[in-house]
C-alpha positions as CSV (number, residue, x, y, z in Angstrom):
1,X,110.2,119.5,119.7
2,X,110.9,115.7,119.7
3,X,112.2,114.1,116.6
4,X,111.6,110.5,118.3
5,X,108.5,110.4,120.0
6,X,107.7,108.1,122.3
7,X,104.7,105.3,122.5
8,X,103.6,103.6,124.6
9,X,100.6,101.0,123.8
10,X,97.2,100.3,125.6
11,X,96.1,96.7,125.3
12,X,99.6,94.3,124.5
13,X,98.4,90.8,124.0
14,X,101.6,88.7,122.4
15,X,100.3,86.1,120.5
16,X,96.8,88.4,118.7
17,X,94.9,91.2,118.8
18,X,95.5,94.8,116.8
19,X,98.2,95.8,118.6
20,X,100.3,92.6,117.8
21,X,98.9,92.3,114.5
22,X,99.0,96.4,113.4
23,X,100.4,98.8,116.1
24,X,104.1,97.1,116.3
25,X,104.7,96.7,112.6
26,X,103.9,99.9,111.4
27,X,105.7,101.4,114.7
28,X,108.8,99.5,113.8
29,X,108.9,100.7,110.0
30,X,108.9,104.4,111.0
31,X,111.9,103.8,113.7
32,X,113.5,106.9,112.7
33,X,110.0,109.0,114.2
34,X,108.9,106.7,117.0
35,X,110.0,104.1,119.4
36,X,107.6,101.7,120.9
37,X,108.5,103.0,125.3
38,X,106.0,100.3,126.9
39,X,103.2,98.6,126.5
40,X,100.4,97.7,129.4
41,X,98.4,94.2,129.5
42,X,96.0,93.1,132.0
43,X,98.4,91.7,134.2
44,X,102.3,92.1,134.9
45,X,103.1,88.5,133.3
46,X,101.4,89.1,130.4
47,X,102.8,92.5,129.9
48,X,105.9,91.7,130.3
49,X,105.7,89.0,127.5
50,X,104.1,91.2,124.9
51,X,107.2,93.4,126.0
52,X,109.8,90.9,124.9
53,X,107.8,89.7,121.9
54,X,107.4,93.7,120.4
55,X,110.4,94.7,121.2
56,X,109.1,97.4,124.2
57,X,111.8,98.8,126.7
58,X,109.0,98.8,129.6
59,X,105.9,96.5,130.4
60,X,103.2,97.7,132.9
61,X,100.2,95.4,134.4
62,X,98.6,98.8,135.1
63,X,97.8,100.9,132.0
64,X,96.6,103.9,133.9
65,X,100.0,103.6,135.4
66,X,101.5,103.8,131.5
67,X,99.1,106.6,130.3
68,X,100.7,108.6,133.5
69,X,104.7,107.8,132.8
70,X,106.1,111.0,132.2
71,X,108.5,108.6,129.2
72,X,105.4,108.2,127.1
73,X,104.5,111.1,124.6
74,X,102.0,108.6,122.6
75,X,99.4,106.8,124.3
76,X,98.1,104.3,121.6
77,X,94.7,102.9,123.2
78,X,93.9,99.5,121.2
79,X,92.0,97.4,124.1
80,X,87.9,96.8,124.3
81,X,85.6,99.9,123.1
82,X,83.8,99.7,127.1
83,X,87.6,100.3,128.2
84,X,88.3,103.4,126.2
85,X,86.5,105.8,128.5
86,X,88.9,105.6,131.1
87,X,92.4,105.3,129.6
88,X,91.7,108.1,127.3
89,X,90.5,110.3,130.0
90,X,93.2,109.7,132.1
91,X,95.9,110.2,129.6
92,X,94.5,113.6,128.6
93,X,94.6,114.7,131.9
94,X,98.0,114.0,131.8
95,X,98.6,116.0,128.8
96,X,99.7,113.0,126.3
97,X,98.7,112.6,122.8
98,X,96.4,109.9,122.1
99,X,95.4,108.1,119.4
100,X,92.6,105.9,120.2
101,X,90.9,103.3,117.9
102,X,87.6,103.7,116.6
103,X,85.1,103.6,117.9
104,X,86.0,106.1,119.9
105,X,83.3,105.2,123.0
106,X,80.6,103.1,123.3
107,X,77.7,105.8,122.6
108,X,78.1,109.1,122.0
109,X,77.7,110.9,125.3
110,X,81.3,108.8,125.9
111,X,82.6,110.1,122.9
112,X,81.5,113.8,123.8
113,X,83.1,113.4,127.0
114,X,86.2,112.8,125.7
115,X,86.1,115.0,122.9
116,X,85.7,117.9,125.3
117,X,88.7,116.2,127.6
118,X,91.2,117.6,124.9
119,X,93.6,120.0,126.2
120,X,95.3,122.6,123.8
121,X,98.5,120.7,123.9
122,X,97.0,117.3,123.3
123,X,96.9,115.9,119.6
124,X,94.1,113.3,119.2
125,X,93.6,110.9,116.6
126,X,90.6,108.5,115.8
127,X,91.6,105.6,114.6
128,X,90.1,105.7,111.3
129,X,92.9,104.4,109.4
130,X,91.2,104.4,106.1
131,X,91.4,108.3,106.2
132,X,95.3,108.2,105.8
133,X,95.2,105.5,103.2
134,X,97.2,106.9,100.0
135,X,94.2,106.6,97.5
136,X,91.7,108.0,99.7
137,X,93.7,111.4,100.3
138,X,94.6,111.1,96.5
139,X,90.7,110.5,95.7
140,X,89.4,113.4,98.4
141,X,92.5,115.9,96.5
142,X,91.0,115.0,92.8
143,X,87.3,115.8,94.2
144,X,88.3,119.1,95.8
145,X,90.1,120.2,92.8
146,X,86.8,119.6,90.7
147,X,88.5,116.7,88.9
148,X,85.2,115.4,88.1
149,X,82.8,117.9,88.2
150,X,79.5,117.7,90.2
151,X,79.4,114.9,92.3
152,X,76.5,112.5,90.9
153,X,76.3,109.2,92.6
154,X,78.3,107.0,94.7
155,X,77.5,103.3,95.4
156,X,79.7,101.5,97.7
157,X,80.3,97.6,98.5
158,X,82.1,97.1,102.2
159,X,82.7,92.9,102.9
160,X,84.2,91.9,106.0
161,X,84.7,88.6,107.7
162,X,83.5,89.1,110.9
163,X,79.7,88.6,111.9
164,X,79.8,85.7,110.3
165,X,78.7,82.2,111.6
166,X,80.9,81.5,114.3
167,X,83.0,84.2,116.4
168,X,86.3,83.2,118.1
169,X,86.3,83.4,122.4
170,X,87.8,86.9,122.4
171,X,85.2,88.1,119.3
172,X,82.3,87.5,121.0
173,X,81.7,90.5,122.8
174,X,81.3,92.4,119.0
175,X,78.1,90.3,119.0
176,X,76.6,92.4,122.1
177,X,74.9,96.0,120.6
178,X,75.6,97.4,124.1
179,X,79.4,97.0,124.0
180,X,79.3,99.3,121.0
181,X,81.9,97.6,118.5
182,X,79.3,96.4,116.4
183,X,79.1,96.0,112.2
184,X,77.2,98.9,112.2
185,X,79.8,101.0,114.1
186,X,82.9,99.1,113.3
187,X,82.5,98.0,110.1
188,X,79.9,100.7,108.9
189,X,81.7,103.6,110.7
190,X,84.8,103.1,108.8
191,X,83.4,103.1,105.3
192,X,80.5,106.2,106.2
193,X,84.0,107.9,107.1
194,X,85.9,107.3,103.8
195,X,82.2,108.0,101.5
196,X,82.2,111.4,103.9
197,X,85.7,112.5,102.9
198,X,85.1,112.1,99.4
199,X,81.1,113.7,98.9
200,X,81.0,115.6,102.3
201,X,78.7,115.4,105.4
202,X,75.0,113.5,104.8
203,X,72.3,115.6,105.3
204,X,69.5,112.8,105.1
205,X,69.9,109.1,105.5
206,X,67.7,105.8,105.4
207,X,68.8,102.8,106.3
208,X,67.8,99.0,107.0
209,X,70.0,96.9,109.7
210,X,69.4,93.5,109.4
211,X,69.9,90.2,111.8
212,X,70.4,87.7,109.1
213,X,71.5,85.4,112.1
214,X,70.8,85.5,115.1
215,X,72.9,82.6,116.6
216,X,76.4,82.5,116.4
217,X,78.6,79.8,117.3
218,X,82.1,80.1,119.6
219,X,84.8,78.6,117.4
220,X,86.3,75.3,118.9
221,X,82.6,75.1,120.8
222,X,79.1,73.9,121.1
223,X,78.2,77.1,122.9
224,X,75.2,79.4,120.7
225,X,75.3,83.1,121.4
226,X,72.5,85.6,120.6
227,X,73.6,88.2,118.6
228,X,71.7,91.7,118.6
229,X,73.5,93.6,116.3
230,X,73.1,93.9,113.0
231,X,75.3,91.7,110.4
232,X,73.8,93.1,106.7
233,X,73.9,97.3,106.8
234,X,72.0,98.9,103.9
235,X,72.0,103.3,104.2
236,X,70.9,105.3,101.4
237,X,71.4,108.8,101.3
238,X,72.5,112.3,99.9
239,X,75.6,114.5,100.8
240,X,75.9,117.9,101.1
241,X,77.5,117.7,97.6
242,X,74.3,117.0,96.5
243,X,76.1,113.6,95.8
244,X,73.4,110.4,96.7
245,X,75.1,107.3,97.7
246,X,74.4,103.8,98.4
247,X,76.1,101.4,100.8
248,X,75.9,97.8,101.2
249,X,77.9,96.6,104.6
250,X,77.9,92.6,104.7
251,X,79.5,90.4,107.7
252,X,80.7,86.8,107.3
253,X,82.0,87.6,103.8
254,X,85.7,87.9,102.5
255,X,85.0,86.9,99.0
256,X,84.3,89.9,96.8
257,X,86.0,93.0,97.7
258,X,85.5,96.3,98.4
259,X,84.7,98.5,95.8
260,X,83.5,101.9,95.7
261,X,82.7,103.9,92.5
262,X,82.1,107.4,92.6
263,X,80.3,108.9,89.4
264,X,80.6,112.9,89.0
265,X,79.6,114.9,85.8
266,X,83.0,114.7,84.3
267,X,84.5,111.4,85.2
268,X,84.3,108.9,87.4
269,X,87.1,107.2,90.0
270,X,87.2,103.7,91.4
271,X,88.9,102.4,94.6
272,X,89.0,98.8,95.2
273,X,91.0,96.1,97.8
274,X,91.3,96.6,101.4
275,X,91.6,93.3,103.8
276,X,89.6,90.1,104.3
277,X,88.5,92.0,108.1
278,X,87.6,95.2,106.6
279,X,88.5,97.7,103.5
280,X,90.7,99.9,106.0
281,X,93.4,97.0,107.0
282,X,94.6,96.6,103.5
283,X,95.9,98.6,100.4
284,X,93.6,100.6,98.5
285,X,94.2,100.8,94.5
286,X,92.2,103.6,92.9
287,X,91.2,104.2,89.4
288,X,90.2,107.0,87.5
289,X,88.4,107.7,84.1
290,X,90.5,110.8,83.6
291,X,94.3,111.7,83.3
292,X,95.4,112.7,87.3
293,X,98.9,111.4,89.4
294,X,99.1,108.8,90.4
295,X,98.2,107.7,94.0
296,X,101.3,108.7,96.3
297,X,103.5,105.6,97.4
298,X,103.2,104.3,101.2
299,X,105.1,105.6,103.4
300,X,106.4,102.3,104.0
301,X,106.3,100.3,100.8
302,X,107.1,97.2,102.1
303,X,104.2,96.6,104.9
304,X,101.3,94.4,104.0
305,X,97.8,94.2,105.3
306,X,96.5,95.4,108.5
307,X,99.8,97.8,109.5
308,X,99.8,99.5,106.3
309,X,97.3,102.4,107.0
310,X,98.4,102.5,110.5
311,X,102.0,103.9,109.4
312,X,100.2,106.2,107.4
313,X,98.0,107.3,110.4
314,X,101.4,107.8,112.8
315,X,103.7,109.5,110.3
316,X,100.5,112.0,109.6
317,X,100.0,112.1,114.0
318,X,103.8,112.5,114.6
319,X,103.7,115.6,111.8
320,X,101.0,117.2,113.4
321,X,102.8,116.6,116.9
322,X,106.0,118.0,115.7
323,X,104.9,121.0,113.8
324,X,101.6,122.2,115.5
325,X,99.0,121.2,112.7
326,X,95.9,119.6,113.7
327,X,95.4,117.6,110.5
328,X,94.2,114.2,111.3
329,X,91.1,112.7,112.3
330,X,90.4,113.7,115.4
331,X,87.8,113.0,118.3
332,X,85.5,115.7,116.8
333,X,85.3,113.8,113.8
334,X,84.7,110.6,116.4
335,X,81.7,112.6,117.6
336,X,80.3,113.6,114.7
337,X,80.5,110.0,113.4
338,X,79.2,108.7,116.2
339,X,75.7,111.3,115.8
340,X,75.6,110.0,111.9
341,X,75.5,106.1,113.2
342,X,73.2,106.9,115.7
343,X,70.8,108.8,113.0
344,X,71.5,105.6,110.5
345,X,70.0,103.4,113.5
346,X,66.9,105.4,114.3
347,X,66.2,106.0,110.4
348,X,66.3,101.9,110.5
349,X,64.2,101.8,114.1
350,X,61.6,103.7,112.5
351,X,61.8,102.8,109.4
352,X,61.9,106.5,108.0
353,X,64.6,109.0,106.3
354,X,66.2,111.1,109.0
355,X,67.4,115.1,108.4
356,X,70.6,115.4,109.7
């Protein structure tokens, strides 16, 4: 089994995006597991810049040509939700691993596809960083060892940035329900995943998803776009814990922070912080009412912001890959994610609690 495993990335854009801003950090703090291989861009030229600026050995204007390349053991898909389909498809039928941000498609017969595209040799991950983040495992642990007794109530707070007023050029696709990378998926799918680890599945939800504008301005423009997803995400419901929970997801906002409080019979825990763009690009500091460990230290201490979690995530992929676990998040998860969204938005539709 490989001690270095190779990556190669999906979607290199030198001067932005998650790849520049996530991906290469937190691939270049673990050197010692992984080397970044290649990366692919949209065209040769631009490739071969985000290869010089991340510090790649290859650059590709073809990314189906990259996902192929017998070199690559990782193929880390971080382009536009519509473009997952066909990169992860065609790197599983090469027998790579993948990890591919969430969401994983843009409705769930994509994600269904692809979850049924995994080979027995492939390991998948969802990029659901916020799973791998130190004081969510810690919290999940303290739960399952009945830290705090019945689970009672959890109420969550999830702020991000975007779906705000105005949306950059390259932004305004999230804007567009059909592309789905929404608030409700992006934004809302992250923190459903991190309330699920903790109280378990929903079995009913309610929900209102609100357009609290409707118009949204390109930054550096005069151009008005019509927005048709939801920016202000309200879901109430009750876990299979027998846990109810409330959530509040709010775009355009990076003042308060996240915050989520979880109340059992016993004692109660706290986890707070997160980034301006979203709780899951950030570090998470949780709080307890009741003697436990500490949280466990990153596993590299000296990241800040968005590539934190992501080490997290690839030190917990390239375990799994090394030793034969299946551990991490994984496209399953995707799919079953994906149903729970698509409940939230029909209990909101129809203004009625869905059974789930």
């Amino acid at each position: 089994m490989k001690n270095v495993l190779r990556v190669g990335i999906v979607g290199g854009n030198p001067q932005r995006g998650w790849a520049h801003d996530a991906h290469v950090p937190a691939l270049a703090s673990l050197q010692q597991g992984f080397v970044l291989e290649a990366v692919s861009a949209r065209t040769q030229e631009v490739a071969e810049e985000a290869r010089a600026g991340f510090g790649a050995k290859r650059a590709f204007g073809d990314s189906l040509a990259l996902v192929r390349d017998p070199d690559i053991d990782i193929v880390s898909v971080t382009v536009k939700v519509p473009e997952h389909r066909a990169i992860v498809l065609a790197a599983l039928a090469a027998g790579k691993h993948v990890y591919c941000e969430w969401p994983l498609g843009c409705d769930l017969a994509e994600a269904r596809e692809m979850a049924r595209a995994v080979g027995p040799d492939s390991h998948v991950m969802i990029g659901l960083q916020a799973l791998s983040s130190p004081a969510i495992r810690h919290a999940a642990k303290l739960v399952a060892d009945g830290a705090m007794g019945p689970l009672r109530v959890m109420r969550v707070y999830s702020p991000t940035a975007g779906w705000g007023a105005e949306a950059p050029p390259f932004y305004a696709y999230l804007q567009d329900k059909r592309n789905g990378a929404t608030l409700e998926t992006i934004a809302g799918g992250h923190t459903l995943a991190a309330m699920q680890a903790l109280a378990g599945a929903y079995t009913e939800v309610d929900a209102r998803n609100t357009i609290l504008q409707s118009q949204v301005r390109i930054s550096g423009t005069d151009e008005l776009i019509k927005r048709t997803c939801a920016d202000h995400m309200l879901v109430l419901g009750r876990h299979e814990s027998g846990c109810v929970s409330t959530l509040e997801v709010l775009g355009g906002s990076s003042q308060r922070p996240f915050s989520l409080e979880l109340i059992g019979e016993t004692g109660w825990l706290k986890i707070s912080g997160g980034g301006a763009g979203g709780f899951q690009a950030g570090f998470l500091k949780l709080e307890s009412s009741f003697p436990s460990e500490p949280q466990p230290e990153p596993v590299a201490p000296d990241l800040r912001g968005a590539p934190l979690n992501l080490a997290e995530s690839y030190t917990r992929l390239g375990d799994d890959i090394r030793s034969g676990t299946r551990t991490v998040p994984d496209f399953e998860l995707a799919v079953r994610l994906t149903q729970l969204l698509q409940m939230i938005d029909r209990a909101s539709t129809e203004g009625r609690r869905q059974q789930l």
